[in-house]
C-alpha positions in Angstrom: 122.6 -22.5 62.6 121.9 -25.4 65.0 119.0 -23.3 67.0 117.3 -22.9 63.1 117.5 -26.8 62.2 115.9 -27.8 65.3 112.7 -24.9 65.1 112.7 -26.4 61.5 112.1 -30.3 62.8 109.5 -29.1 65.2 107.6 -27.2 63.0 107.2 -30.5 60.7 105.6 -32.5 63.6 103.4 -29.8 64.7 101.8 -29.8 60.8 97.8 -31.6 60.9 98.0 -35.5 59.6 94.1 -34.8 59.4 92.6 -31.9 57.8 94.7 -29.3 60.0 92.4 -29.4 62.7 94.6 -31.8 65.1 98.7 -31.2 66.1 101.1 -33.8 67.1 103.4 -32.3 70.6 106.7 -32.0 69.9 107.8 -34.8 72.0 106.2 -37.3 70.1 108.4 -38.7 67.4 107.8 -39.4 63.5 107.2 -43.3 63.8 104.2 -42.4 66.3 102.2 -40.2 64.0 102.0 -42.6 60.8 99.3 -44.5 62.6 97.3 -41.8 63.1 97.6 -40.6 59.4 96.7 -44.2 57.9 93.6 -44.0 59.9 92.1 -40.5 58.6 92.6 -41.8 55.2 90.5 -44.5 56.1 88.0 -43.1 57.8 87.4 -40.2 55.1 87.5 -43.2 52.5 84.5 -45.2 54.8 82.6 -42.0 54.7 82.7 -41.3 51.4 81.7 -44.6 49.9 78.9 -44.7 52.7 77.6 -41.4 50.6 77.9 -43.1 47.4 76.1 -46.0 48.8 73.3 -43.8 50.3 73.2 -41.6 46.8 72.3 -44.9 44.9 69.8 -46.7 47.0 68.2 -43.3 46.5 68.1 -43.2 43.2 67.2 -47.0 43.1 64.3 -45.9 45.4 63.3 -43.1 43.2 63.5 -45.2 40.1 61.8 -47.7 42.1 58.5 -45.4 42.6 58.5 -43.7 39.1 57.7 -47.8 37.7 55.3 -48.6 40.4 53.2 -45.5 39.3 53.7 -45.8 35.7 52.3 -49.2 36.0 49.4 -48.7 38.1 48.5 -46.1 35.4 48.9 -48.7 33.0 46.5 -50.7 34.4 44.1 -48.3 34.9 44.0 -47.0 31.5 43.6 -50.4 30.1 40.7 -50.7 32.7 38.8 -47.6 31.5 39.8 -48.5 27.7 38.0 -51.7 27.9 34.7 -50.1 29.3 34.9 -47.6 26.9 34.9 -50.2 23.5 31.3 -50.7 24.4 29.9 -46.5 24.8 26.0 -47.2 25.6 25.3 -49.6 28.9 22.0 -51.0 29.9 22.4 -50.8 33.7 20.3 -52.3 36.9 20.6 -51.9 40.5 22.0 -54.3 42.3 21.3 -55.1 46.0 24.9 -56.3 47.4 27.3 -53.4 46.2 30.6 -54.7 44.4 33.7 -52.6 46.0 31.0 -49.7 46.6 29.7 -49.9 43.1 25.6 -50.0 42.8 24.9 -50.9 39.4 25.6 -53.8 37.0 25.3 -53.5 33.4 25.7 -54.8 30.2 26.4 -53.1 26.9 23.3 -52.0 24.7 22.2 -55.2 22.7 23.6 -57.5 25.1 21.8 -59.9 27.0 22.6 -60.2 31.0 22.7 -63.7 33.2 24.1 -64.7 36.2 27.2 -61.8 36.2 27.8 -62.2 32.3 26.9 -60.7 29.4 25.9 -62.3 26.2 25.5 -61.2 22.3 24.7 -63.6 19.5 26.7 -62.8 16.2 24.7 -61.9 13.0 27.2 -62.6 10.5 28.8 -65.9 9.7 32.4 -66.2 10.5 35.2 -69.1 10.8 35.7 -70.0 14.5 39.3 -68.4 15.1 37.4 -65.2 13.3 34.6 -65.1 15.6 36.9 -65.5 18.4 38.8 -61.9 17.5 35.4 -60.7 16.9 34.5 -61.7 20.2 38.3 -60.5 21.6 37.7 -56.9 20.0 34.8 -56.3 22.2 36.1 -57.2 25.2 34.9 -60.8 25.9 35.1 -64.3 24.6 33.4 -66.9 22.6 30.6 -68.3 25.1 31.6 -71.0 27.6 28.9 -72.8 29.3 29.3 -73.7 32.9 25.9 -74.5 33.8 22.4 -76.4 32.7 21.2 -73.4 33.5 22.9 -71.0 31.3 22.4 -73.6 28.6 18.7 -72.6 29.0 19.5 -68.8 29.1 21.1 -68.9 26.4 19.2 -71.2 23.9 16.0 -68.8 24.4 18.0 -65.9 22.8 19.4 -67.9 19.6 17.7 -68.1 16.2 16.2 -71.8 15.7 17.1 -72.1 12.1 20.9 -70.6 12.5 23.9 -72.1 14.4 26.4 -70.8 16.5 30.2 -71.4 17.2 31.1 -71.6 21.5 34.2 -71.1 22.9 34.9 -75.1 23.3 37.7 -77.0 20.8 39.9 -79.7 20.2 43.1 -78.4 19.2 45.3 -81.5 18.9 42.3 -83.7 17.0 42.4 -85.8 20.0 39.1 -85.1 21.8 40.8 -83.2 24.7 38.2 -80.4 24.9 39.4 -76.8 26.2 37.3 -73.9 26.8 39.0 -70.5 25.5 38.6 -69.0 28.9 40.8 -72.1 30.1 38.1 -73.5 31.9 37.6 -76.9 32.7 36.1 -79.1 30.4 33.6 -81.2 32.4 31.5 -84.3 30.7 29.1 -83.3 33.6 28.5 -80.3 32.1 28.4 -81.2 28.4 25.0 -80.8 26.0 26.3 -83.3 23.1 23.6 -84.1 20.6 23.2 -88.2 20.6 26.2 -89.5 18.8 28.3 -86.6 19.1 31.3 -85.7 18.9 32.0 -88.5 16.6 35.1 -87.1 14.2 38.1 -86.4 15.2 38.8 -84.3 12.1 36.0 -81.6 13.2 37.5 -79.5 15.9 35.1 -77.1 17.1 31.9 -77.0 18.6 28.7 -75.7 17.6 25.5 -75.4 19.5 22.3 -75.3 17.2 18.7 -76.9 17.4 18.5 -80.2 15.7 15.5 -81.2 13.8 15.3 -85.0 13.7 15.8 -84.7 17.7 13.6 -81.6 18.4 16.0 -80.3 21.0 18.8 -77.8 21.2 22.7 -79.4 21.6 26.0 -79.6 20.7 28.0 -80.8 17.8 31.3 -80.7 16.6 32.2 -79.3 13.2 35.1 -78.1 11.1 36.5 -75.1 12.3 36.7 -73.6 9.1 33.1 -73.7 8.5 31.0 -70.1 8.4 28.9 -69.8 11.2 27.3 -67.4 13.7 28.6 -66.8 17.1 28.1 -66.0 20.7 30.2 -63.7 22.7 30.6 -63.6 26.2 32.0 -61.1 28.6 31.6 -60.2 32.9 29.2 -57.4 33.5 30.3 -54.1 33.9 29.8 -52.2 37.2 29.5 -48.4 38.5 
């Protein structure tokens, strides 16, 4: 009986503490192989949260990539959905390329200067109405930035009609602001003599004045129906 207890005992410390791939000798008591256990529980606990860890910045990275293409597609459709409002271009060549691109060009009807495009409205509109009719084509209500595109654009407008620019007073305070969040410069201004001179009218107008015999500014109520002129960049291939 005594011979069968003792096989018994040594049997037990001969059993794997680690996946049955390692044995404990038989001279090595109880107390000595606890150690050893705590540590493969551990070490298989370490390696499997280092797999979870791995498994999610994959999927993180994955994610990651899927929103970086779906925006860049994004961008580009907008891109090609703008160009596409206007379906008939009037193009030139152009001696410096712009990112490879030979040609600028300007939808048909539209005037071209300096890198911008230009149409002049003929139908009569309130100014926040001729500024979604200029926002539906893809460009702005004009904002001058030069003498010279004054000039430009003066020689395409009707004498006897006059036409809302992108240029306001929102706050009734004579704080102008351009639409395209330009600037406002005094430097670059084309007031009529004596205007802007009320407060209560808001937006500006360019048109040809009679009594002075020159084209200019004025300000006027916004809610007044008047002809328009869009602005937008030129378009190149």
């Amino acid at each position: 009986m005594a011979s069968d207890i003792i096989y018994g005992n040594v049997r037990f410390r001969n059993e794997s503490m680690c996946s049955g791939t390692n044995s404990v000798s038989p001279s090595v008591s109880m107390e000595e192989t606890i150690p050893h256990k705590s540590y493969c529980g551990l070490s298989n606990k370490v390696s499997a949260s280092l797999l979870i860890l791995l498994l999610l910045l994959a999927k993180s990275f994955f994610i990651a990539v899927i929103i970086l293409v779906q925006k860049s597609q994004c961008l580009k459709e907008k891109s090609t959905r703008e160009d596409l409002i206007h379906t008939k271009l009037e193009c030139a060549k152009i001696n410096l390329t712009t990112e490879g691109k030979a040609w600028s060009c300007c939808p048909k009807d539209w005037k071209s200067f300096d890198s911008s495009c230009y149409l002049a409205s003929t139908e009569t509109k309130s100014w926040s109405k001729s500024k979604e009719n200029c926002s539906g084509m893809g460009a702005h209500l004009l904002v001058i930035n030069s003498k010279a595109e004054q000039e430009f654009i003066i020689k395409t407008l009707d004498v006897g009609s006059i036409y809302y620019v992108g240029l306001s007073d929102p706050e009734g305070q004579r704080r102008w602001q351009w639409v395209d969040q330009t600037p406002y410069s005094e430097n670059i201004s084309f007031w009529h003599p004596g205007e802007a001179n009320n407060p209560t009218e808001r937006c500006v107008v360019v048109h040809f004045h009679s009594t002075f015999q020159q084209w200019g500014w004025s300000d006027i109520s916004c809610e007044m129906l008047r002809k328009s002129v869009c602005e937008r960049k030129e378009i190149y291939l």
